[in-house]
Every structure is written in structure tokens, then in C-alpha cells.
matplotlib code that plots the C-alpha trace (Angstrom):
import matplotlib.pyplot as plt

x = [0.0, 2.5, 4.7, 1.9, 1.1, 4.9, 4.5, 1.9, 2.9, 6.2, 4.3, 1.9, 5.5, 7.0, 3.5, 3.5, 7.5, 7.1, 4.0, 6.0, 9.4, 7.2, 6.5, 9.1, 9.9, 12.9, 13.0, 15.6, 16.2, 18.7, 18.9, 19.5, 17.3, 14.4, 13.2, 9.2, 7.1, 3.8, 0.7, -1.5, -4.3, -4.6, -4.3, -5.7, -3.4, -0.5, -1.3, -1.9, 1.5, 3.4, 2.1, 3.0, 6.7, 7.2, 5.9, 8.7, 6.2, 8.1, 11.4, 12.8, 9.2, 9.6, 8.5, 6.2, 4.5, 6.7, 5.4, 8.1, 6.5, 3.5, 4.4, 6.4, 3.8, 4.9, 3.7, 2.5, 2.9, 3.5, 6.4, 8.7, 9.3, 7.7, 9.0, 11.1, 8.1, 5.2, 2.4, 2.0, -0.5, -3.6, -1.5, -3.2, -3.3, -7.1, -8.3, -9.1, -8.2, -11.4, -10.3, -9.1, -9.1, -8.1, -8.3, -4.7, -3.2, -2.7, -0.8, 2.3, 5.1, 7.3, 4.1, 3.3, -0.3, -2.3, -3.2, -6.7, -9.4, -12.2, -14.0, -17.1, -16.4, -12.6, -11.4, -6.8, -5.6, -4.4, -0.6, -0.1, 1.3, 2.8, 5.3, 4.4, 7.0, 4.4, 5.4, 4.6, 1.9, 0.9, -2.1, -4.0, -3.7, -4.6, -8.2, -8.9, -8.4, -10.7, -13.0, -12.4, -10.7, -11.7, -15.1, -15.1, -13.8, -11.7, -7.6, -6.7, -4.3, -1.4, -1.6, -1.6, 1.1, 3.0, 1.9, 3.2, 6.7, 7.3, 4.9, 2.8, -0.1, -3.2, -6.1, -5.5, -6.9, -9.9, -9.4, -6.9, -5.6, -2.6, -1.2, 2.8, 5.8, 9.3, 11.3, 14.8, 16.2, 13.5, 16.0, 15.5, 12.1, 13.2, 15.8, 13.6, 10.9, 13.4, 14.5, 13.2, 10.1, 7.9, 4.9, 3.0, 5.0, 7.1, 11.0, 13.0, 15.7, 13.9, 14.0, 13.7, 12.8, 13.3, 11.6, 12.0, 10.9, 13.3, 13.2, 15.1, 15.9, 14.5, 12.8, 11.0]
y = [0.0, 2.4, 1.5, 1.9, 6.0, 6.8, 5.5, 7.5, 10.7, 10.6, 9.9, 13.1, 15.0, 13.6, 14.9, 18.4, 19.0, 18.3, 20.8, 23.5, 22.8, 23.6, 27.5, 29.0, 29.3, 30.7, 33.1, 33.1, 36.2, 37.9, 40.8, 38.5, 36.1, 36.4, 34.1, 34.0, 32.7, 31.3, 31.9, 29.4, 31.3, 31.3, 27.4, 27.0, 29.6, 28.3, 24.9, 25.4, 27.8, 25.2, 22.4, 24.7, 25.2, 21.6, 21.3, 23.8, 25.6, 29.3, 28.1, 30.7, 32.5, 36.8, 39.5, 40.4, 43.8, 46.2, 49.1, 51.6, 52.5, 49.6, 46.2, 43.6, 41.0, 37.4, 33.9, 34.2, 30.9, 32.4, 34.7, 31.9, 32.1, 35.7, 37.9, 41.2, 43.4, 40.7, 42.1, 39.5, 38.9, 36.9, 33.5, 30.9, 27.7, 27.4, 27.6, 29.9, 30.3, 31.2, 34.4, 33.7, 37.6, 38.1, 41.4, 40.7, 40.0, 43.9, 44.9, 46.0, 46.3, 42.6, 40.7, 38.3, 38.6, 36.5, 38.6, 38.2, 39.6, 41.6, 38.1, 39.3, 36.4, 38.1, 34.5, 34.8, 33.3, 30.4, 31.4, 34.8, 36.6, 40.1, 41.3, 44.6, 47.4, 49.8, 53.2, 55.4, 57.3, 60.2, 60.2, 62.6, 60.2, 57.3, 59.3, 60.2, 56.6, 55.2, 57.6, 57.1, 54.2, 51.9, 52.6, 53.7, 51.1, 52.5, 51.0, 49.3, 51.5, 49.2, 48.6, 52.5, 52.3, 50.0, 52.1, 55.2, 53.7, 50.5, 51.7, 49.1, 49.7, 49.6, 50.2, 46.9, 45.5, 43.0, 42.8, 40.6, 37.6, 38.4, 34.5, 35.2, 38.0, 38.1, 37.2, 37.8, 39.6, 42.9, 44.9, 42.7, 43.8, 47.3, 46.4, 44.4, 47.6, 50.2, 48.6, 50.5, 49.3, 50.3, 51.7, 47.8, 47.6, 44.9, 45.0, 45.9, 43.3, 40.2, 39.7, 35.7, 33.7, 30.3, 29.1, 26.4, 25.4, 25.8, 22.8, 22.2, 19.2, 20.1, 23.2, 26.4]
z = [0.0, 0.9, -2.4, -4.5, -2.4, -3.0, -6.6, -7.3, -5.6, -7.8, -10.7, -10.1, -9.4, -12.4, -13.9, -12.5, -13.4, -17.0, -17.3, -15.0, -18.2, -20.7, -19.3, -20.7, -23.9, -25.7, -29.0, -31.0, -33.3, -35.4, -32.6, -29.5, -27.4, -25.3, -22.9, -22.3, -19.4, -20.6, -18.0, -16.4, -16.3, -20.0, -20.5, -24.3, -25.3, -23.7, -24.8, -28.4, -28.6, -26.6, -29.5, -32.5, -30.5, -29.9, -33.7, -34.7, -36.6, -35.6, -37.2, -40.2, -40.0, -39.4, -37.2, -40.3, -38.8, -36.3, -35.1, -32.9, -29.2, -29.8, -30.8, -32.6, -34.5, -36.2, -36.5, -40.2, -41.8, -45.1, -43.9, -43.9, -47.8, -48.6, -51.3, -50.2, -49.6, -49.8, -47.5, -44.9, -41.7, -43.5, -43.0, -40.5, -39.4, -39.9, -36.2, -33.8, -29.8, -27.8, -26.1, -22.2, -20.9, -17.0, -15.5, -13.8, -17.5, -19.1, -22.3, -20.1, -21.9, -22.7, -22.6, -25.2, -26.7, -29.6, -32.9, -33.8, -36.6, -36.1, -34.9, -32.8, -30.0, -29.6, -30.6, -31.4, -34.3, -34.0, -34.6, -34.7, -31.6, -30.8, -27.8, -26.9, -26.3, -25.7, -24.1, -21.0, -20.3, -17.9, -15.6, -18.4, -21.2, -19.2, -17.9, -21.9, -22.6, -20.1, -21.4, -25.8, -26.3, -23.2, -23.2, -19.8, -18.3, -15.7, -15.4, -11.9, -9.7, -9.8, -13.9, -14.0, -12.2, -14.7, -18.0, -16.4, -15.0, -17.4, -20.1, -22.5, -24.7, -22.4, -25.3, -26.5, -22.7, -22.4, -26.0, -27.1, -25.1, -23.2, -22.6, -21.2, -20.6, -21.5, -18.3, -20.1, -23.1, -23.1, -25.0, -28.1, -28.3, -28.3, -31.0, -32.9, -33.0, -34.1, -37.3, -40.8, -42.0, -45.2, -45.9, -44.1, -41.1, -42.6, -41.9, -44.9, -43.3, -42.6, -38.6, -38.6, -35.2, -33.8, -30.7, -28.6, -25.4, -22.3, -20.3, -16.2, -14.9, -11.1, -10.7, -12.5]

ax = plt.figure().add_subplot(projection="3d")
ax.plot(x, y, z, "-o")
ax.set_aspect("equal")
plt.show()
């Protein structure tokens, strides 16, 4: 009896560790290496990214869309082989990600997020994602947001906090699935959004990625 307890309880521990390795993952880019922690609370979308990673679907494909002071977008399929100058964001990989929105997860800056259409449900794409780099604001611009773009919807003291002191881009809150944060390598967003891009958004040097997931043999 108490063989087949212990047996069980490392089995659950075995269980738990392997989940907790696949957390992180790490991004690979031609401007340096971020490391990203995935969120629990936003289980489809980690799951499904964490599939795609261990699928190498990211391999060779670009940060197609960069936008200085708001975001760096990529996970379009058909970036991998695109034409200098192709306009890119309407690849997919046919599926959708119901939208997971918590009111602790906010477009601060470093945090990764899923691209979506104008889908009336909110639902991500299935692929695409974006790191925000954001920027700061003042008290003022926050109150005209809540009041324009928010709808009224008024931002919690401690993310107000954040968007003044660490910046991010909080219009895009409640409405598109934050699912994880950069942990290490922030500047490479920053040097990833100030490259020269043309008249879409798109790099005029391809900025390719390569992701994989960052496993530990003991602990988180």
C-alpha cells in the first residue's frame, strides 16, 4: 500500500514538473534572445502555442509587422518564404483560440499577446502573436483613454502604475488575449521595434525567429 502512495505521488510529481518545463519558452532572433514565461491562467493559449513550439512551426518564419512605441507581430505561416516586400498577416493555421481575458493580465510592456481579426467572439488566431513594447503614459492620457478608447472602463491603480513607469499599450486591454511576458532579453524587443520598416509595417531586413521550449531538470 505504501509502495503503490509513494508510486503514485512521484508519478503526479514527475506529472507536475514536466508541465511546469514547458512554461518557458525561448525566442531566438537575429537581434538576441528572449526568454518567455507562458501563463497558467490562460491554459488554451499556452497549450496550443506550446504544440505549435514543440511542432517547430516558428522556425525561419519573421517578425512580419513592427510598429516603434506599440508592438512587434509574427507567426504568419507564409512569412517563412515571402518575397522582399510581400504584405504579410492573412496567414493561419485554420483555427481559432477562444479568447481567455483576465483582468490581472494587461498589455504591459514585454508581454506576449495573440493577434486576432475583427472576430465578434474576440477569438486569437491560432498562430499569430505580438510582444508589446508599448510606451509610457501620464495620468491625463490614461483618464482620456478610459474615457475614448476603453469605453469607460476605468484601469486598476497598480496597472496605472505600470503604464506610467514600465509603459505598455493599455487600449489593447480586455481585448486581445494576453497569454505570457518576456522574463529575459527585453532589449531585443526594443531592438527588434526600431529597425526601418515600409509603408505595411514589414522590416525591410527580414527579422527571422526560432523558438523552442526551455526545459530544467528540477525546478521552475
Amino acid at each position: 500500500m505504501h509502495k503503490t502512495l509513494l508510486l503514485s505521488f512521484l508519478l503526479l510529481a514527475a506529472m507536475a514538473t514536466q508541465a511546469q518545463r514547458n512554461r518557458k519558452v525561448k525566442v531566438t532572433t537575429d537581434y538576441g534572445t528572449m526568454v518567455i514565461r507562458l501563463y497558467d491562467q490562460t491554459p488554451k493559449h499556452r497549450d496550443n502555442f506550446i504544440r505549435l513550439v514543440k511542432q517547430h512551426f516558428y522556425d525561419s518564419l519573421l517578425f512580419h509587422r513592427v510598429i516603434k512605441q506599440f508592438m512587434v507581430q509574427g507567426g504568419d505561416p507564409l512569412s517563412k518564404n515571402a518575397a522582399a516586400g510581400a504584405l504579410l498577416g492573412e496567414g493561419s493555421v485554420g483555427y481559432t483560440v477562444p479568447a481567455e481575458f483576465q483582468l490581472d493580465l494587461f498589455h504591459k510592456k514585454g508581454v506576449l499577446a495573440a493577434a486576432r481579426d475583427n472576430n465578434p467572439a474576440k477569438a486569437s488566431d491560432g498562430c499569430q502573436f505580438y510582444i508589446v513594447q508599448g510606451k509610457k503614459f501620464t495620468d491625463g492620457q490614461l483618464d482620456t483613454l478610459e474615457q475614448t478608447r476603453l469605453g469607460g472602463r476605468k484601469i486598476p491603480v497598480d496597472q496605472r502604475e505600470v503604464y506610467k513607469t514600465i509603459g505598455g499599450a493599455p487600449h489593447l486591454d480586455q481585448n486581445y488575449t494576453v497569454f505570457g511576458e518576456v522574463i529575459s532579453g527585453l532589449p531585443v524587443v526594443d531592438s527588434i521595434a526600431a529597425v526601418k520598416t515600409d509603408k505595411n509595417n514589414r522590416p525591410l531586413q527580414d527579422v527571422r525567429m526560432k523558438i523552442r521550449l526551455k526545459k530544467k531538470f528540477l525546478f521552475f
